[in-house]
N, C-alpha and C positions, 0 to 999 in steps of 0.2 A: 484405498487411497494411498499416496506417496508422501515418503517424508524432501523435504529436502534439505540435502545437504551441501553445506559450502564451504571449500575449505582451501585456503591460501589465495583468496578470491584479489584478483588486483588491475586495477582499472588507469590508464595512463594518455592525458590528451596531450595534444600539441598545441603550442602555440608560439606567431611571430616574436621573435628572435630581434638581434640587432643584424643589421642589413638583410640580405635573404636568408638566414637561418633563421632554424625551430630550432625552437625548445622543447624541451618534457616538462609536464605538472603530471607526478602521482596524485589522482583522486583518492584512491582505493590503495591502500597497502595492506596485503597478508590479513584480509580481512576472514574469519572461519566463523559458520555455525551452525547449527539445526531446527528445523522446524519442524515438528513431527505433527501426522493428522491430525485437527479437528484444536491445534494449538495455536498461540499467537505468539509473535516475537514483536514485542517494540524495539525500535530504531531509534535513536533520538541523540540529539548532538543539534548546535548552533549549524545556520546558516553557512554554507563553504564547507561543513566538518566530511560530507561524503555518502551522504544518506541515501539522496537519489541517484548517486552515481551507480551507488550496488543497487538498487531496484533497477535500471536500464540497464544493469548486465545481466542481471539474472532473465528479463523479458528479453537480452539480446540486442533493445535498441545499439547499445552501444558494443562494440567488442571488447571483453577482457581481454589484458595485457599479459596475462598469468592466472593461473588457478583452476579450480571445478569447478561445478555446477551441476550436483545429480541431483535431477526428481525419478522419482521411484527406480532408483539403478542407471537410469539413461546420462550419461555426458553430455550435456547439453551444450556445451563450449564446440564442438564438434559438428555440430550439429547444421546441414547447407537446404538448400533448396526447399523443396518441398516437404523434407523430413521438417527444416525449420517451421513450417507453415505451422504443420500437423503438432509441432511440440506446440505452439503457442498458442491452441485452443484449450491444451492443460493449465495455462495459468494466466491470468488476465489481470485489468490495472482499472484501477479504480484513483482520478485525478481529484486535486483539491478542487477545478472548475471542471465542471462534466460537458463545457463550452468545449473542452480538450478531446474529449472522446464520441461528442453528441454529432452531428451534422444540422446545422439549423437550417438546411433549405428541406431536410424531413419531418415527417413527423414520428413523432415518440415511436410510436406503431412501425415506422418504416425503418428508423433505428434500430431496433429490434428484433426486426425482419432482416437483415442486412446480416446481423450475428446469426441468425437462424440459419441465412443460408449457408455460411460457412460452417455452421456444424452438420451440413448434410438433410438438412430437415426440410421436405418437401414440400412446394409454395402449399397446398392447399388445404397445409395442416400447420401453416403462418398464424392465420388467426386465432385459433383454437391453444395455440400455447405462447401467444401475443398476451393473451388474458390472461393464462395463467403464470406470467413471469409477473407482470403488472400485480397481480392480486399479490403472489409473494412478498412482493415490495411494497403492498399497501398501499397499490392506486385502483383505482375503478376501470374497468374496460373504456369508457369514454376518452380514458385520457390517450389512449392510442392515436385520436385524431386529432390530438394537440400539436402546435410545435414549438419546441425546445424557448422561443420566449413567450410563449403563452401561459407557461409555470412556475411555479417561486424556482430559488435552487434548491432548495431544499425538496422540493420535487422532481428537479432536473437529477438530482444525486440519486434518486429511487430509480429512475430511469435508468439512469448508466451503470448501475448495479443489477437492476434485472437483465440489459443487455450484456455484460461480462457474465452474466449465469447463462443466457443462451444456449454457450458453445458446454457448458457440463465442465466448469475448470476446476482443477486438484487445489489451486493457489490462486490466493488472490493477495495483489499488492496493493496496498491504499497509502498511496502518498499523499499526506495531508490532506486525507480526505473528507475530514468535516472544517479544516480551520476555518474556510470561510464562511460558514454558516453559522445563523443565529442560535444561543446557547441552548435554547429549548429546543431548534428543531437539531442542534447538534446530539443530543444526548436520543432523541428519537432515531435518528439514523446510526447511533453508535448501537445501541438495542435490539435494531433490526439486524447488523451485521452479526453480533451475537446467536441472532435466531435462528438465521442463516446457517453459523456456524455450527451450532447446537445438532442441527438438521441431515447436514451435508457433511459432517468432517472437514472442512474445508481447513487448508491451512493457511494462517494468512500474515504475511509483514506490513507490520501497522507501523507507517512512517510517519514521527511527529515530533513539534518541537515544543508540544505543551505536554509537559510529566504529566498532571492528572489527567488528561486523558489516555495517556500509557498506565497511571494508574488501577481504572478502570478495564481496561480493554485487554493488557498483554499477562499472560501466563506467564515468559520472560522476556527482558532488557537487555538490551544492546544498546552501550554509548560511543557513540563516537565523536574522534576529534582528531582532526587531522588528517584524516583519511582512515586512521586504526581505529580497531574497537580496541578502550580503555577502562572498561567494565563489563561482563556480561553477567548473568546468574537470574534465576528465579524472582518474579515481582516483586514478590514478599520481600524476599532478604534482601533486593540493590533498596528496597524504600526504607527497609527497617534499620539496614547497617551498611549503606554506601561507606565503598572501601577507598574509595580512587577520589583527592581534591574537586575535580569538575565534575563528577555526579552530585557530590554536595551540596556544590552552586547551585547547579541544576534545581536540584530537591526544594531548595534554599529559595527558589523565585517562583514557588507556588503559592500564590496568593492565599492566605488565612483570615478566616474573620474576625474580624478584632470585634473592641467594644465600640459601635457604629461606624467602624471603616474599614477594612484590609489592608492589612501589615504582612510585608515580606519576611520572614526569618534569615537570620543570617547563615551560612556556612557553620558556623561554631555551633549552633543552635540542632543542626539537624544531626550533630555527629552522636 
């Protein structure tokens, strides 16, 4: 398995100007890190701070402006045509609506089948690891011949996680990949990714903008704001002794149980 590294990572869009000039918005500035096998990094930063920005450069949707991108030694910023194809069965996305990644005129099974082919895997041996990506993910062979609205999402998200394991990928990115789902079936699909991970080495950037579930999920923390990371370090120590004002916040607006209600703590409180 590949570590990935990222270092002076920088993402830059355009946008209308006054009369016919563009402008520049820096997303991404001089953003660096590491994800080594079978570990997780959480992301996390308010809404605009650059989260997804660096998850679509690192899959490429978007071009960086500047910086790396190695998985296992490869430059990935470099990287054109068919080579790009070939990299991007090494790392796959996992969306907050799998509506994003799913095809609803398929069924589950033909979803599936669609990633299959692209990692080279011969139709008549579709079936046979159709089931076995499905069992992975704790569905039943039957549900191959469902389609995408015949299942909770919380079964559509089991789906679009066996089909990003299809292609056999090094990385997996999950942008906000459980927010919308309900809290019990969120902590079931946060446990399966775990399982996954446990299994496969897989390394994965866990994008989100709820700390306890970065609590739970990430080995280390990345905050951002602004487009920069303004904290990084190990779970333990950003929750136990956040250094930086807006990790604070952050920490500060996880919900605690009080005596029959939850109370937010303040900033002062979590120092």
């Amino acid at each position: 398995m590949s570590a990935v590294v990222i270092n002076g990572l920088a993402v830059t869009y355009k946008r209308p100007g006054r009369g016919l000039r563009q402008e520049t918005f820096k997303a991404v500035d001089d953003v660096s890190f590491t994800i080594e096998p079978g570990r997780t990094l959480g992301l996390a930063g308010e809404s605009g701070s650059g989260k997804s920005s660096v998850a679509r450069a690192l899959m490429r949707v978007v071009e960086p402006s500047g910086g790396s991108v190695l998985i296992g030694g490869q430059e990935v910023t470099k990287l054109r045509g068919g080579d790009l194809r070939k990299f991007r069965r090494h790392m796959q996305m996992v969306f907050q609506d799998p509506y994003d990644s799913l095809n609803p005129r398929l069924t589950a099974g033909d979803n599936i089948a669609e990633a299959l082919t692209a990692a080279g895997v011969s139709r008549p041996d579709h079936t046979s690891r159709t089931r076995e990506l499905l069992d992975r993910v704790g569905l039943p062979a039957a549900f191959a011949r469902r389609y995408p609205h015949q299942i909770s999402g919380g079964q559509r998200q089991r789906v679009s996680i066996a089909r990003a394991l299809a292609v056999g990928p090094q990385v997996l990115v999950c942008d906000e990949a459980v927010s919308a789902l309900d809290v019990s079936v969120r902590a079931q699909i946060l446990n399966l990714l775990k399982d996954l991970q446990d299994a496969d080495g897989l390394a994965y950037l866990f994008i989100s903008h709820d700390m306890s579930t970065l609590r739970f999920m990430a080995d280390d923390i990345a905050i951002m704001r602004g487009g920069r990371i303004v904290e990084h370090g190990p779970s333990a120590d950003v929750f136990a002794r956040p250094e930086h004002p807006y990790t604070r916040e952050l920490i500060a607006a996880i919900p605690e149980p009080g005596a029959g209600r939850r109370r937010r703590r303040t900033a002062e409180e979590v120092r």
